[in-house]
Each structure stands twice: as C-alpha cells, then as structure tokens.
C-alpha positions in Angstrom: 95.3 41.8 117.2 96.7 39.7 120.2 93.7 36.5 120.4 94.6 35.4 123.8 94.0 31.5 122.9 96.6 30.3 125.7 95.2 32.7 128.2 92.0 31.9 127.7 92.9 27.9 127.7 94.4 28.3 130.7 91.5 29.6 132.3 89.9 26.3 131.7 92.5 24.3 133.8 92.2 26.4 137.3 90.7 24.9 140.4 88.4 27.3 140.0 85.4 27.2 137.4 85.8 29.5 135.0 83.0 32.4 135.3 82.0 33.6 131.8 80.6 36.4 131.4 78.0 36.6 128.3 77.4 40.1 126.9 75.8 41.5 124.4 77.1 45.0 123.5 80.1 47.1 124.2 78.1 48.6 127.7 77.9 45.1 129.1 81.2 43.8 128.8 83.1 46.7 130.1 80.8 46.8 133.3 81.8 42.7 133.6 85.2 43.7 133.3 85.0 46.0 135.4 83.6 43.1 138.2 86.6 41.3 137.6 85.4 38.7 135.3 88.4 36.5 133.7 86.9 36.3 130.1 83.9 37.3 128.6 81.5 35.5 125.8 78.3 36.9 123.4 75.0 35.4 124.0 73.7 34.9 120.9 70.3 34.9 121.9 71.0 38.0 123.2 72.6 40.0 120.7 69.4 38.5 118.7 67.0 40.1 120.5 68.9 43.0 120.7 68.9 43.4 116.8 65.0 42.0 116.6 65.3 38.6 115.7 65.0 35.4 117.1 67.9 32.8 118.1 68.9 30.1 115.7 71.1 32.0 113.1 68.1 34.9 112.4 70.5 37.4 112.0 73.4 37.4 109.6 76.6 37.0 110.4 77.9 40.1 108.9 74.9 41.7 111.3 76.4 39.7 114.6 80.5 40.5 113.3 79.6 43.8 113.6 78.4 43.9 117.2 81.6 41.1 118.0 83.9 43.7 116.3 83.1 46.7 118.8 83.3 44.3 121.5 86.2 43.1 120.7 87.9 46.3 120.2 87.1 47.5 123.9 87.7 44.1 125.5 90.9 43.7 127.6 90.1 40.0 128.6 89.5 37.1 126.3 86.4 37.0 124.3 84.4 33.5 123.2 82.0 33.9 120.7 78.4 31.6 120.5 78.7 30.9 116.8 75.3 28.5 117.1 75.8 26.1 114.3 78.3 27.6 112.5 76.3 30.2 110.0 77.2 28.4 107.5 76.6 24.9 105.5 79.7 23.6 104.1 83.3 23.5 106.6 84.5 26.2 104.4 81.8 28.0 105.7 82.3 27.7 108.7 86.0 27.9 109.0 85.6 31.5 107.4 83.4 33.1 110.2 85.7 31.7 112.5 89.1 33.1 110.3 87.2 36.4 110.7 86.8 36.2 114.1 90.1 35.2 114.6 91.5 38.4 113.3 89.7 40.7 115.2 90.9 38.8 118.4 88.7 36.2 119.4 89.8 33.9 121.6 86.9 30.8 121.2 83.8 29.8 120.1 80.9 28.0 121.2 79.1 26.0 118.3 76.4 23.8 118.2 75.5 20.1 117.5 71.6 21.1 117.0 69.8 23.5 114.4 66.5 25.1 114.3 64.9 25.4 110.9 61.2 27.3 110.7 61.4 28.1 114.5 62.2 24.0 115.5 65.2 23.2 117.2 66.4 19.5 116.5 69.4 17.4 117.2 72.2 16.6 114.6 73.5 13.1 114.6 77.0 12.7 116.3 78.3 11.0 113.7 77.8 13.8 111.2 78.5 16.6 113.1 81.3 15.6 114.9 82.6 14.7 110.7 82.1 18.6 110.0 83.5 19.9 113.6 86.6 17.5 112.8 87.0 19.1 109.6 86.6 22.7 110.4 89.4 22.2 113.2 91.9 20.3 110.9 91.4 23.4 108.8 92.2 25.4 111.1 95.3 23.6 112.3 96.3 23.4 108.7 96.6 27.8 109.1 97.5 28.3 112.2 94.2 29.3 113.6 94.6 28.8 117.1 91.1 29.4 118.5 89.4 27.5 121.5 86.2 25.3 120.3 84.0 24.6 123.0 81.4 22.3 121.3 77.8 22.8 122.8 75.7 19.7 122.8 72.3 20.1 123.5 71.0 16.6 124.4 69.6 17.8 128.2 68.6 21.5 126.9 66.2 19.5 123.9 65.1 17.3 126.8 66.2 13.9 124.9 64.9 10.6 126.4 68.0 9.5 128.7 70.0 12.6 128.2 72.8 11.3 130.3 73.4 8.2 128.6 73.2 9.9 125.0 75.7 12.5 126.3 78.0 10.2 127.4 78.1 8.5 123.8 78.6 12.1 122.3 81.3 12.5 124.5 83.0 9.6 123.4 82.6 10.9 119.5 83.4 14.3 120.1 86.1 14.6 122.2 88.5 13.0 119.2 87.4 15.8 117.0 90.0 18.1 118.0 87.8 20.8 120.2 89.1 21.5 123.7 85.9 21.7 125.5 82.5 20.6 125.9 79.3 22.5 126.8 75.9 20.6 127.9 73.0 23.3 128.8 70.2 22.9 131.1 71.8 19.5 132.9 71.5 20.4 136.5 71.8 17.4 138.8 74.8 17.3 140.0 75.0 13.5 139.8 74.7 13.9 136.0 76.9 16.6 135.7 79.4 14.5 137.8 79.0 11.8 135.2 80.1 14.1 132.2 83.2 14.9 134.2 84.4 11.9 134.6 83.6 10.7 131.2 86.0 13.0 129.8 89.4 14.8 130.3 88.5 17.7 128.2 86.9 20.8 130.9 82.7 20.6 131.1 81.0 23.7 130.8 77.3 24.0 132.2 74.8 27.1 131.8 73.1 29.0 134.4 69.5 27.5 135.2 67.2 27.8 138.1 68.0 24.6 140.0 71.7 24.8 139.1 73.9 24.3 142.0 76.3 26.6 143.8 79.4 27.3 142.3 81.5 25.6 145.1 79.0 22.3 144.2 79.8 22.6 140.7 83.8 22.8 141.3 83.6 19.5 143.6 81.7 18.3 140.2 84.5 18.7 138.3 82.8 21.6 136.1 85.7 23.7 134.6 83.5 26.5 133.0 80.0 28.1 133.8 78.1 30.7 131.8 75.6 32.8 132.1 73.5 32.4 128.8 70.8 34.9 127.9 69.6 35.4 131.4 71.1 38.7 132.4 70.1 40.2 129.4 66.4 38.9 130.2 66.6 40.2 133.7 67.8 43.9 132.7 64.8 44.3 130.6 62.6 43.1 133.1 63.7 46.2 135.3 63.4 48.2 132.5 60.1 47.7 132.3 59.9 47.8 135.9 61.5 50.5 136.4 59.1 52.4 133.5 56.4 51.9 135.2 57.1 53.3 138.6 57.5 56.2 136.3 54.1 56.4 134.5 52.4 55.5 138.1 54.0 58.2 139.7 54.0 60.8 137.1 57.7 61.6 137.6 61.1 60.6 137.4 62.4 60.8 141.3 62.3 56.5 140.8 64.9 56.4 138.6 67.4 58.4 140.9 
C-alpha cells in the first residue's frame, strides 16, 4: 500500500500552512476529503472517546489499528497518525506500531514528549526522550521505513513556567533527532509562535485553540502545519445533543430535516 511520505512532506514546505484534518472514523475523513483537505490525521482523543476511554494510551493499540486500518483503506490523501507516546516502553516497541502502520499506508505520526499515568499528564525530560525518539528513527532508517515524525512537545499545552524559553531548548535537542517536524499545542501568541519559527528550520505545527490567530497570521509566522485536535469531534456531539433535544421538546422529528 502506496504511504505517500514524499507527498505528504511536501505538504510541509508550501507557502501555505498545511490544514490537517483530524478524524476519527471512516465518515469523517471522507466528508474532509471531500472539502478538499490535503492530508488528513486521527485524533487520538477522539477516537478515545469514541471507543469509551479516556486519552493517554487508554485504549490498545490493537483497539486504535483497527479504527487507523478502515481509515486508511478509504483514504485517497495522506494520513498522519497521533501515536501519543508511542504505546509502548522500550524503542522496539515503539518502532513496531509504527512498522504496522507503515504497511497499511500511513504516511506520519505525531508522538509525544509527555505521558499521563493514573489520569496525570507530566513532562519527559528532553534528554531522555529525545535518546528514545533518536533511536526509534535510526531504526527505522536502518529498514527503510520512511514515515514522517512530527514530534509533539507539550511544554505550552502543560502550562510550564516560561514555556517559550523551555521550548526553545527542546528545539535545540530535538531537532538532531532525525524527526522532520515539530508540534507545540496550545501556544497562541503569535510572538511566541514566531519565536519557534525562527528557532528552527524544521516546519512548526500549532493546534487549533480559541485565541489562535487567523490562518493568514499564522503563515506570516512561519507556521508550516495547523491541526485541528479533538475539537470537531467535541463540537459534533454538542449538536447532537442539541439537535436531540429540539426533538424531545417538540415531540417530533420535523427539526432534524
């Protein structure tokens, strides 16, 4: 199954930001396709909830592969996959989700440089985690395994005292572990955001948030990639719920047409 890995790089060097779509089931990635989108990528979170757990690597992974393979074998645009933190312990671990992933067409990965354990999410030291994100991609060299990495560092989402600075110095570490892009949610100022830019040649990525700015802001910013997150899929059930109760007020269904 064709992976797309240059396409999908590409996408990252455009004027442009890149758009991502995040999905969660086949439904929602054919209707983003069908809007045009570029590439699409799973919220975890999302698929999560979907299933009944909560985010932070509830689920199994042979639960989430089986909701990435129907994606994947309806998708006609590159797909990224939110692999949180890996599910998995060791680098061999790790670089075995990803090898299965890889052959059902998956085009890149977000993973993560926090964990949660017993419902708390906390911070890995750079040091370490850039050690196992180098040695999952040297793996992966070693077979072949072209696949984009897009390593998620979530200093300004945990709300870390000078986020900026501390990002900057994971910048520094990461970008020599061999990943091709870099992800900060929930950093919204746009002077920030221009200071990751320019601290690094590899393309930024920033999540959708309330006080984000416009896309055109985020371009002059130097942002390369923007996603959606989880907030879509909160929205829909938010009409759903709506949407029901219209229904039970009115004591018919002429609401829903």
């Amino acid at each position: 199954m064709k992976n797309n890995f240059q396409k999908f790089k590409e996408l990252h060097t455009q004027s442009e930001p890149l758009l991502i779509g995040n999905v969660w089931n086949v439904q929602s990635a054919g209707k983003l396709e069908n809007l045009g989108f570029k590439a699409i990528g799973t919220s975890s979170y999302a698929i999560a909830e979907t299933l009944g757990y909560a985010d932070g690597e509830e689920m199994s992974f042979d639960e989430y592969l089986f909701i990435i393979k129907r994606i994947a074998a309806t998708a006609k645009v590159p797909l990224s996959v939110d692999l949180e933190a890996g599910y998995g312990k060791t680098t061999a671990e790790i670089v075995a989700n990803i090898k299965e992933l890889y052959k059902i067409g998956v085009s890149g990965i977000n993973i993560e440089d926090s964990v949660v354990e017993q419902g708390a999410r906390t911070i890995v030291a750079a040091e370490i985690f850039a050690q196992k994100i180098k040695a999952v991609a040297e793996e992966l060299s070693k077979e072949n395994i072209e696949i984009f990495i897009n390593l998620r560092s979530d200093v300004f989402l945990l709300g870390l005292p000078d986020a900026l600075a501390e990002a900057k110095r994971r910048i520094s570490i990461y970008e020599t572990t061999g990943v091709q892009g870099l992800f900060f949610p929930c950093v919204t100022k746009t002077a920030d955001i221009e200071a990751l830019t320019k601290a690094t040649n590899l393309p930024v990525n920033v999540m959708c948030m309330p006080d984000l700015p416009d896309f055109n802001m985020l371009q002059n910013a130097g942002v390369k990639r923007i996603s959606m997150g989880n907030f879509l899929n909160n929205k829909i059930y938010q009409y759903l719920e709506s949407e029901v109760e219209t229904v039970l007020k009115n004591q018919n269904f002429s609401s829903v047409f």
